[in-house]
N, C-alpha and C positions, 0 to 999 in steps of 0.2 A: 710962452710960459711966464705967470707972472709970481713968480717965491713957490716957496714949498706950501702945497696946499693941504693943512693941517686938519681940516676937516675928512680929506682922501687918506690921509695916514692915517686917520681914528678908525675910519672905516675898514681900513686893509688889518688893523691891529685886532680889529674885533675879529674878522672873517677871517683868523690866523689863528684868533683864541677860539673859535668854535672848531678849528681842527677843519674846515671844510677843505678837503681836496681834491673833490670831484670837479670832472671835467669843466661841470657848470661854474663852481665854485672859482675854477680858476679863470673862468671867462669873465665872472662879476669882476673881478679884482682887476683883468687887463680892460676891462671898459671903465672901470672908475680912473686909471691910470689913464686911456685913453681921450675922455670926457675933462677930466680935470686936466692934462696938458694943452687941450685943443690938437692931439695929434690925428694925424689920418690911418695910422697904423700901429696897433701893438700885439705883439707875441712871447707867450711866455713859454718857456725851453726848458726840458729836462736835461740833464748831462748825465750821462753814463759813460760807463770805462772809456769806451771808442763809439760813443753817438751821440748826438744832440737831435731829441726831437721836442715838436712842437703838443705843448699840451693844452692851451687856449690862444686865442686871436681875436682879434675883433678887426671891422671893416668888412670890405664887400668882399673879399678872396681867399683862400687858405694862398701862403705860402706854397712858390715853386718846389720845394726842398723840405719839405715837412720834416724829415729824419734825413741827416747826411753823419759825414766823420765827424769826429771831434778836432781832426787836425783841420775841417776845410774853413773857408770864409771867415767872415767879420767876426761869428759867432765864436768859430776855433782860434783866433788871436785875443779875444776875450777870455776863454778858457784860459789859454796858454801864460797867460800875464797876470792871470787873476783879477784884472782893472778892468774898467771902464774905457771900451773903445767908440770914438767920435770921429767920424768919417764926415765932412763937410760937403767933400763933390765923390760918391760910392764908384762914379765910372774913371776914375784916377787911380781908382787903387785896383791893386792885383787878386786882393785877395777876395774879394764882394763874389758872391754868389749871388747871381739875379736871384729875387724875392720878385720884385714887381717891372715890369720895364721901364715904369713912368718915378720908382725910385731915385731923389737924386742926392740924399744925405740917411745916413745911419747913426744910430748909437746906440749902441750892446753893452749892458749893468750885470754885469755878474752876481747871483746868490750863491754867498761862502756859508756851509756849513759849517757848524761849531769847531769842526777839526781844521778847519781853511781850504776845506775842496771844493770846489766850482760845480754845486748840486743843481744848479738853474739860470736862467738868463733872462731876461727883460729885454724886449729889442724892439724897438720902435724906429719908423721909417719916415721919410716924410718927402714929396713933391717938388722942395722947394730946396737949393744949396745951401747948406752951413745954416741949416734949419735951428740944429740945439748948440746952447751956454751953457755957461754956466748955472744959472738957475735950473736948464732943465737935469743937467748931471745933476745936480744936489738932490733934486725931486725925486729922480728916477733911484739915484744910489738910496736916499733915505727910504723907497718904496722894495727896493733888494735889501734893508738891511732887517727889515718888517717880516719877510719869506720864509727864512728857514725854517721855522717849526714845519710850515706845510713838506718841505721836501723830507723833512727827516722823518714824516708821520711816515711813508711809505718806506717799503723792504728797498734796502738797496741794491742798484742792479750793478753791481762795482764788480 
């Protein structure tokens, strides 16, 4: 990743102000993210009371785990902290729920709804150790902080 790609945030602000939150809608949005970081992997996540599922992807696979707990994996210590988690080598840590096997670094962005609840997640995977920096946190956060309106268009499942 090279800076925040300010043309991709135009793009996500637009498709945020047209209210699009169908499935398709959210698939544009994680391939503009995808495409503009050069990642191999992105999925975007709903958070409800006790689940986290997936509502768009891009790449050649859905995820292992489409819908798990809110307590499990990379995604559930993102919930739980409200931050941004950046896992460098994913088979080190305890918490990693295989996604891919050929996985070998993580970063989970959390989308805070207006009230500070954890309504979505940004998760992008990648091949290679200690894949994301900081530039690509900055991208990825400024691309979560773009989101909310979409999760809050929908009933909450709280």
């Amino acid at each position: 990743m090279r800076g925040i790609n300010k043309d991709v945030l135009k793009i996500i602000a637009k498709q945020v102000g047209q209210g699009n939150r169908s499935a398709e809608g959210m698939k544009q949005i994680a391939e503009w993210i995808r495409s503009s970081g050069g990642y191999r992997w992105v999925g975007v996540y709903e958070v409800i009371k006790s689940e986290i599922g997936v509502i768009a992807f891009t790449g050649t696979e859905a995820p292992a785990h489409p819908r798990f707990p809110v307590t499990q994996g990379l995604c559930g210590a993102a919930v739980a902290s409200k931050s941004t988690v950046n896992v460098g080598d994913v088979r080190k840590d305890p918490r990693w729920l295989t996604t891919f096997d050929s996985t070998r670094s993580e970063i989970i962005v959390p989308v805070l709804s207006a009230g500070g609840r954890v309504a979505g997640l940004i998760d992008v995977e990648s091949d290679r150790l200690d894949a994301f920096g900081r530039e690509d946190t900055q991208f990825l956060e400024s691309c979560a902080f773009a989101l909310p309106p979409l999760f809050a268009a929908t009933p909450s499942k709280e």
